[in-house]
N, C-alpha and C positions, 0 to 999 in steps of 0.2 A: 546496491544495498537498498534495503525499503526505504522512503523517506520519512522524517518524521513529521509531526504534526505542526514544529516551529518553523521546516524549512519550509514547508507547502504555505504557511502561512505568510510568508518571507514574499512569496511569487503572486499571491492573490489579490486581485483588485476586482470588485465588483459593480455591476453597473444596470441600469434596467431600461427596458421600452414597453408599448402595450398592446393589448388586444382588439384588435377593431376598433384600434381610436389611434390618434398620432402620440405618439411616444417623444419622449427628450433624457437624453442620457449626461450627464456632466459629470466630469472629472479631470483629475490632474495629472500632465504628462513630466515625463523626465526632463532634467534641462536638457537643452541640447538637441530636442526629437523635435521633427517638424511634423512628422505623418503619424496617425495614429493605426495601425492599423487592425481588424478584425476578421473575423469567422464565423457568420451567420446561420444558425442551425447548425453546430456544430455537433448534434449527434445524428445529423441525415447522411444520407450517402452523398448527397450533392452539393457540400454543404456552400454558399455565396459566400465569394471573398470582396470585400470591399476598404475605405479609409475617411480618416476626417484629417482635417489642418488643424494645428494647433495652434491657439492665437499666439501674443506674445505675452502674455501673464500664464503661460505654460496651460491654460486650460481647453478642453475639447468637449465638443459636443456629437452625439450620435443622435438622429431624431431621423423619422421617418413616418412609414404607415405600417402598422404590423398586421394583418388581415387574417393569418393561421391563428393557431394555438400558440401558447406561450412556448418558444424553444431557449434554449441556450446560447447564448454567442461568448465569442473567448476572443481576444486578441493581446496586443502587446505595445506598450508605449518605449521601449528598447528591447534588448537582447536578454534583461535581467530582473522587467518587471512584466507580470503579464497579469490580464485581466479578464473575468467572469461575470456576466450578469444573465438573468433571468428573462425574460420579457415579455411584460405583463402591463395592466394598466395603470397608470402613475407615474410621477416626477420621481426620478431619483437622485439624491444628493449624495455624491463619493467623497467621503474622510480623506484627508493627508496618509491615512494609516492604509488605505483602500479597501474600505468597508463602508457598503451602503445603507441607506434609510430610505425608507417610504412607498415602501409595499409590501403586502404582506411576504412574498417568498422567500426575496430578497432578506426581508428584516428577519426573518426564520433562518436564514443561512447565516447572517453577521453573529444571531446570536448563538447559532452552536460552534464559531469558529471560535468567536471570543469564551465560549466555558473550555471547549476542546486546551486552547492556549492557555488554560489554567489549571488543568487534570496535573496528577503528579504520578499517578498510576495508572498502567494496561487497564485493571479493573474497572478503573474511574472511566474512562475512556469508554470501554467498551459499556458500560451502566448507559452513556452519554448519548453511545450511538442508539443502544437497543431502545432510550425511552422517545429520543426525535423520528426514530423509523417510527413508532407508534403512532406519533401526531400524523407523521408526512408519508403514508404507507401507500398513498397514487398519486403522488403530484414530483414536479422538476425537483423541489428542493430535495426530498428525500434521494433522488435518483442523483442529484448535485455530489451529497454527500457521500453515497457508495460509493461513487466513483472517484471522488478525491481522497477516500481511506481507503482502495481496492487494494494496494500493495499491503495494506495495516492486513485488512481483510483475510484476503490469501485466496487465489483461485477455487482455492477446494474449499473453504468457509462460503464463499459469494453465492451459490447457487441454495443455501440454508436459509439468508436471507432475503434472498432473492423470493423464495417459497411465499416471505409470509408479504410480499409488496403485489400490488396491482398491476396492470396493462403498462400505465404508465411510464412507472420506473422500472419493469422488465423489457422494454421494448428500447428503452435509450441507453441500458447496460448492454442491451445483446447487439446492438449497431455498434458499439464501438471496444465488446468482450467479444472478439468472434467463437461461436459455438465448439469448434474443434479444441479450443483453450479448454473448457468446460470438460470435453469428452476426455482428453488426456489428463487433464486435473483429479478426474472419477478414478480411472485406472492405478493411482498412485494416493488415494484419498484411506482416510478411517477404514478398515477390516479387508484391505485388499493386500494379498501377500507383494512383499517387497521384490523388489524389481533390483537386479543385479547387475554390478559395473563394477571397472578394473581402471584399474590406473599405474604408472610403472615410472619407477625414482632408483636412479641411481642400478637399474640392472633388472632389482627387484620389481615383480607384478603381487598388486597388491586388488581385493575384492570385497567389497561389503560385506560377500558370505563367507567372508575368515572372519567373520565377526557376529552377522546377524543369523538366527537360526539355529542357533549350538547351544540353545536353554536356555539362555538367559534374557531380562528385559538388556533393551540398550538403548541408550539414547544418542542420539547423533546428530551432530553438528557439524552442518555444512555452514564454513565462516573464512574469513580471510584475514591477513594482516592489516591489510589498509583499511578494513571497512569498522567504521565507529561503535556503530551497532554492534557488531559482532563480539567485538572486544567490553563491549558493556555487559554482557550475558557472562562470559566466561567466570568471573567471580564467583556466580551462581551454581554454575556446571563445577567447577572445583569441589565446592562443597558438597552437594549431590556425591560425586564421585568419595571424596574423602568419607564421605557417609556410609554412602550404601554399597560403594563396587565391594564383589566379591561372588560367591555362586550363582548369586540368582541377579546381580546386576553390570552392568558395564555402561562406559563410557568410550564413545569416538568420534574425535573430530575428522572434519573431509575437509581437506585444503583447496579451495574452491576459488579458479581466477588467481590464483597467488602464484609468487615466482618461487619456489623452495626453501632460500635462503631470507629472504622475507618472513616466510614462514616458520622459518625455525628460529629465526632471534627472535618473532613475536610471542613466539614458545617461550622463550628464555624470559623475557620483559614479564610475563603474564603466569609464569609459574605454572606451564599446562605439561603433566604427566602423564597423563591417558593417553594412551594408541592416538595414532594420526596416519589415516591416507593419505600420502603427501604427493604433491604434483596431479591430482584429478584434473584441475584444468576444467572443461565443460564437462567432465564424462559424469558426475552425481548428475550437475542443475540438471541437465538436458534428461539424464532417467528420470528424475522427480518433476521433471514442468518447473524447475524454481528460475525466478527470474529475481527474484531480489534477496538478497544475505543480510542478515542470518535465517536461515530455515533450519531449526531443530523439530525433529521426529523422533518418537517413540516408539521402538518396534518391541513386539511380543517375544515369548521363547520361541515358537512356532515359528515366526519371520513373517508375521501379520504387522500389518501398522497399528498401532493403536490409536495414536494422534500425532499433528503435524499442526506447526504453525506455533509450537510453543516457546513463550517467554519469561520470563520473570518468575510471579507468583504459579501463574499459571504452570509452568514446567514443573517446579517442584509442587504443585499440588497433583498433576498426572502420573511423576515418578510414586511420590509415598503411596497414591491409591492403588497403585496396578501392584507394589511391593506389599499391601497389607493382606 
């Protein structure tokens, strides 16, 4: 399932070095870990692995010579905490919370994680991102940040804003987005007709196109029982459907990764009536490129996509328009 923005925040520790000067990194490890360990240049192909000791007041140090350009490093003080930083010129001092100070990228990144961890809406969010890509549109931090909301994003959104960003932050998304992601992203993106798959429960073969292409809009959701997210949307989708289904609208879920029975008491719990491909298994993700649930898409009468990647407000603001 994508992640959210509290869990990624959960994992994040950040930390910094410099540019043609000697760098000092400090921060705090887990109890218990003696090795710290990182990943220098972590958006290169080659990227150096290395480590520090950790004293006995749990703190470490990374300090070196940094001679390139500012890159990325990312490492992990256990299995449960991991960490980010920048490296650029300056001291940086890491919070208990693991969020740095005292350079500019760095300080640029603590502060859009700390509004991010305070949005309460997609919209707010997305306001959040679209005004820090403005400030950071060719440097690390802006390309920090696409890359840590890529699932929020969505393969087939990423190369939109990908458009309005510099050398910079296209060149350290497409080292670690390989291009062929992009090209099958296209194939299944906004105006390109729906790509068809089968999936077979209990005898029966079941197809997207017993559903999409036969006149009507539809909305479809590929979700599963386990996944949190998914089950957050459905409320949404109900109403939608209690709304508008009828000639000119529909509603279908695609049981995605789910065990069937699973699936149907989460049917029962969640009050879900609408049609369901049951048992797809991989056969949607793998047609649609999805790697992370919930993915709801919008298909036309025609069995064009409309849009993909929809949530919340957003979803029912794409159904009403396309319905008016």
């Amino acid at each position: 399932m994508k992640k959210s923005i509290l869990f990624v925040m959960s994992l994040v520790l950040l930390a910094s070095c410099t540019e043609n000067k000697s760098f000092k990194v400090t921060g705090e490890a887990t109890e218990g870990v003696k090795y710290v360990y990182y990943t220098y240049n972590f958006f290169d192909e080659n990227p150096k692995l290395d480590s520090v000791k950790v004293d006995t007041g749990l703190c470490f140090v990374i300090e070196g010579e940094n001679e390139a350009d500012p890159v990325f490093v990312t490492g992990a003080t256990d299995q449960n905490v991991q960490f980010w930083f920048i490296s650029e010129p300056g001291e940086i001092k890491i919070s208990k919370e693991g969020l740095p100070s005292g350079t500019p990228l760095n300080d640029a990144i603590k502060g859009f994680l700390e509004k991010a961890n305070e949005v309460n809406t997609e919209a707010e969010l997305d306001a959040l991102l679209d005004s820090f890509m403005k400030e950071h549109p060719n440097d690390l931090a802006g390309a920090f940040c696409l890359y840590l909301l890529n699932d929020y994003i969505g393969l087939n959104n990423m190369p939109e804003w990908l458009d309005k960003c510099g050398d910079v932050v296209k060149d350290a998304i497409c080292k670690v987005i390989p291009a062929e992601k992009f090209e099958k992203a296209a194939k299944t993106g906004a105006g390109q007709m729906f790509t068809d798959f089968e999936a077979e429960y209990e005898g029966q073969v079941q197809k997207l196109s017993d559903y999409v292409g036969k006149g009507k809009y539809v909305l479809v959701d590929f979700w599963a029982s386990w996944c949190g997210p998914c089950r957050g949307e459905i409320p949404t989708i109900i109403e939608l459907y209690n709304k508008y289904a009828g000639d000119n609208f529909e509603v279908l879920g695609v049981a995605t990764w789910d065990e069937p029975a699973d699936t149907k008491q989460a049917m029962e719990e969640l009050g879900i009536k609408y049609p369901q491909i049951m048992n797809a298994q991989k056969a949607g993700s793998d047609a649609y490129n999805i790697e992370g649930i919930p993915e709801i898409i919008l298909f036309a009468p025609d069995g064009t996509i409309v849009k993909r990647g929809l949530r919340g407000e957003a979803m029912v603001k794409a159904v009403e328009e396309a319905l008016k």
